[in-house]
Each structure stands twice: as structure tokens, then as C-alpha cells.
C-alpha positions as a printed NumPy array, in Angstrom:
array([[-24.384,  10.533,  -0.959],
       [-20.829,  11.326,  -2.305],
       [-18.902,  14.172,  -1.121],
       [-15.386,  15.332,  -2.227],
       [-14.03 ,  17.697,   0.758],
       [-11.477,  20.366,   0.729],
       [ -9.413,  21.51 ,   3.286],
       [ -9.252,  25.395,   1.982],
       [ -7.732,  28.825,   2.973],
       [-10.198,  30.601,   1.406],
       [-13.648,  29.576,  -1.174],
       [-16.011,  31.308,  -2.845],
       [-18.787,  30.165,  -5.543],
       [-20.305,  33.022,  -8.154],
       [-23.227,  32.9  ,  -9.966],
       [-23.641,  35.432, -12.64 ],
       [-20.848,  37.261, -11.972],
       [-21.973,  37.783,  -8.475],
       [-20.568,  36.06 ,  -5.377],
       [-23.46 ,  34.028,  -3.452],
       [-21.428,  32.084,  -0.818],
       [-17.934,  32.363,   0.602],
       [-15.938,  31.032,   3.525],
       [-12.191,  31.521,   4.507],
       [-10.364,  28.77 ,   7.134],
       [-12.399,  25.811,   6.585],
       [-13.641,  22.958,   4.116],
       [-15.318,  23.221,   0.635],
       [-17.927,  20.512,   0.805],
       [-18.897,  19.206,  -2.599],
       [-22.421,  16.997,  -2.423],
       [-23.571,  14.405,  -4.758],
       [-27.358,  13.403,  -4.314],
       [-28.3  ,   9.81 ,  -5.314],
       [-32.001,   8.482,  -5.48 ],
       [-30.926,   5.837,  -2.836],
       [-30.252,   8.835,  -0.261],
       [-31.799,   9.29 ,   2.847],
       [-32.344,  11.463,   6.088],
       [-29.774,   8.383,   7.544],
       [-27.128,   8.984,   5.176],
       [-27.416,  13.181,   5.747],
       [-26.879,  12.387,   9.683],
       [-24.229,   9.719,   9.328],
       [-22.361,  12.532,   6.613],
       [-22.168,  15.643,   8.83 ],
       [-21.276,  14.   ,  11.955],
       [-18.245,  12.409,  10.071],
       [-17.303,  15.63 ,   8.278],
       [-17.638,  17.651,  11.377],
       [-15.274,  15.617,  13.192],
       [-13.193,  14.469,  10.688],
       [ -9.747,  15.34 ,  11.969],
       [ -7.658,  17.212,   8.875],
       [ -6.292,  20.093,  10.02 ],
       [ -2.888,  20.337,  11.528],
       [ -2.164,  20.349,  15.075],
       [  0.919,  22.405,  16.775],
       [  3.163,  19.949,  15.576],
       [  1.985,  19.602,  12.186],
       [  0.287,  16.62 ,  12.651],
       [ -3.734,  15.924,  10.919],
       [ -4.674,  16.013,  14.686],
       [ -7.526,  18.404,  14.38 ],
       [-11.502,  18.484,  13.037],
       [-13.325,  21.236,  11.657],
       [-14.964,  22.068,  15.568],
       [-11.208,  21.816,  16.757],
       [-10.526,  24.727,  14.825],
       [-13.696,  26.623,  14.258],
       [-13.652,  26.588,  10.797],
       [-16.184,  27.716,   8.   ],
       [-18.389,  25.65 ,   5.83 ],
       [-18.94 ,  26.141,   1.528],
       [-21.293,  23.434,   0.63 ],
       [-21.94 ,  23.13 ,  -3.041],
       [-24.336,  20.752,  -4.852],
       [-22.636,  18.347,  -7.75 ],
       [-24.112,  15.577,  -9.591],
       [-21.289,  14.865, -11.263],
       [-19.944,  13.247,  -8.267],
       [-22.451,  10.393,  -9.289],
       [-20.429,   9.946, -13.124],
       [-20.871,   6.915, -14.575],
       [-18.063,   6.355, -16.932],
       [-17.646,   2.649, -17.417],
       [-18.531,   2.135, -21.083],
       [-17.667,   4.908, -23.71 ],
       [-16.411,   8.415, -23.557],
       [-19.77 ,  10.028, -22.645],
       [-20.153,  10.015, -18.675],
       [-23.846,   8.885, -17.306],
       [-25.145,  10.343, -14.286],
       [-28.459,   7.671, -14.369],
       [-27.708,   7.318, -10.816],
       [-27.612,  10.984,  -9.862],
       [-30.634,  12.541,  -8.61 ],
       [-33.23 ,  14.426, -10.263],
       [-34.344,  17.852,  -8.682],
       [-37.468,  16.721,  -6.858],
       [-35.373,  14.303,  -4.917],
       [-32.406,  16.195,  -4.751],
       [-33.347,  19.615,  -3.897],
       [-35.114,  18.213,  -0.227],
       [-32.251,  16.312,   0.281],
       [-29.749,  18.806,  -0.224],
       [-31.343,  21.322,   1.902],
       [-31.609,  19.094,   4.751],
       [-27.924,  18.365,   4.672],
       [-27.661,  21.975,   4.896],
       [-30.192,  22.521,   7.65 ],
       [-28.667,  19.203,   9.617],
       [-24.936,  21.302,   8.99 ],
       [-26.575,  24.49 ,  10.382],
       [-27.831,  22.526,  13.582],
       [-24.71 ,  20.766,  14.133],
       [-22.346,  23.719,  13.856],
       [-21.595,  27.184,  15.215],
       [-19.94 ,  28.625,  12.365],
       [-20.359,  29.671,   9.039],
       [-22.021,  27.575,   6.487],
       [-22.619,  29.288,   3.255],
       [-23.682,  27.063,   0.021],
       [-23.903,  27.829,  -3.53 ],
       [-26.707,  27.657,  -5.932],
       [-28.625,  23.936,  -6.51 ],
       [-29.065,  24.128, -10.245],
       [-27.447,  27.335, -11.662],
       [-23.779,  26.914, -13.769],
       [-21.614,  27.914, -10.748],
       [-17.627,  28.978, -10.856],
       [-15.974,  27.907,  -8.005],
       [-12.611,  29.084,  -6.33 ],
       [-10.581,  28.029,  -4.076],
       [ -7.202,  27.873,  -2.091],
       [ -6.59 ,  24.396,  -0.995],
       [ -4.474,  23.535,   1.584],
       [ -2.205,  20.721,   1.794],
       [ -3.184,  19.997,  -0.606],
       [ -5.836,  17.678,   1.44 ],
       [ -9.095,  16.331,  -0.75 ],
       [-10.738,  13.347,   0.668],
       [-13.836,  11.352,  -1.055],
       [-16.694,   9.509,   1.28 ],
       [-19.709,   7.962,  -0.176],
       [-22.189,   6.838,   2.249],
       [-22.956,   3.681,   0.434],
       [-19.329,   2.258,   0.691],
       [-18.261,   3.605,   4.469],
       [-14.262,   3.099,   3.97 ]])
């Protein structure tokens, strides 16, 4: 799994024209599903975003996690976190995967982000051409794929 994370003010993702999820003080959460995923990899994930500590403390400091500050969760499926762009122009996504691996996989990171956390968690739509906004603060954007744990 490959997530890019967002420390945001505010995030919303439409569908349509109509706004399906939305969260204010807390992290966008962009997930990319491989076929190599598994139930280990969703566990090992949410515990490290949960507590990953990138909000400021009282002095400024990246001191605090996501519980520290009871923030809000956006989680938003995207298999272009899985590009493959090593030969040519045109980016392959071979390793990204297909719905009827995907789609269990991604709702169990959501259920496992539920169970793990009292706030909000709203997602967007697995699938559907989604516009996403955001405000995000810091700017702070970190990367963590499950298969290389730096």
C-alpha cells in the first residue's frame, strides 16, 4: 500500500457536483492498493498514520499525532499512487490493483480507521472521477509505502 498524507485545514471530495465526504482539522489520506496488499499491511498503515506525529505543538514544534489533536480523517482511493513511469511518456499502473482486489482492501482500511479512531473519517468514492480540495497546511505531505518501511 502507498499513501500520500496531508496535513489539511479543511478537505472535501465531490462527485457529480455533489460533495460526498469532507473533514476540516485533520489529514487527507490518499490510498494506493497493490495486488501484493494485505490485512498486515492495512494494520501496520493506520497505526503509523494515527500516531504519526505532524501537527505542531505549543511551541511550533511537529510534536503532535492525529489522536493528540483529535483531528478528522478524508480517505480517498488512488491508483495512481502505483505509476509506473520508467520507460516512455505513458505511465503504467500494472502493479495497481484491479477492483476485485482493491475494493475489499480499501474498505477494510476504512473499517480498521473507523475502529482505531474516535473521530471523523469520511472517504470519497472507489471508482468514480472525483475533484478533490484542499487547504494544506505547512505545507506538510509525507509518502509511506508499506513495502519499503523508511
Amino acid at each position: 500500500m502507498r499513501v500520500v498524507i496531508q496535513r489539511v485545514s479543511q478537505a472535501k471530495v465531490e462527485v457529480s457536483g455533489k460533495v460526498i465526504g469532507q473533514t476540516e482539522k485533520g489529514l487527507l489520506i490518499f490510498l494506493g492498493i497493490e495486488n501484493a496488499d494485505t490485512q498486515e499491511d492495512i494494520d501496520w498503515l493506520v497505526h503509523k498514520i494515527k500516531n504519526l506525529r505532524i501537527f505542531n505543538d505549543e511551541q511550533g514544534m511537529m510534536n503532535k499525532s492525529l489522536l493528540d489533536i483529535g483531528g478528522e480523517v478524508l480517505i480517498v482511493s488512488q491508483f495512481t499512487l502505483h505509476a509506473k513511469t520508467k520507460k516512455g511518456h505513458r505511465p503504467s499502473y500494472i502493479h495497481a490493483a484491479k477492483p476485485d482486489v482493491a475494493i475489499p482492501l480499501y474498505e477494510a482500511f476504512i473499517k480498521k480507521f473507523k475502529e482505531n479512531f474516535n473521530q471523523k473519517v469520511a472517504t470519497g468514492q472507489f471508482g468514480a472521477m472525483m475533484k478533490v480540495s484542499l487547504v494544506n497546511e505547512g505545507p506538510v505531505t509525507i509518502f509511506i509505502d508499506t513495502k519499503n518501511k523508511e
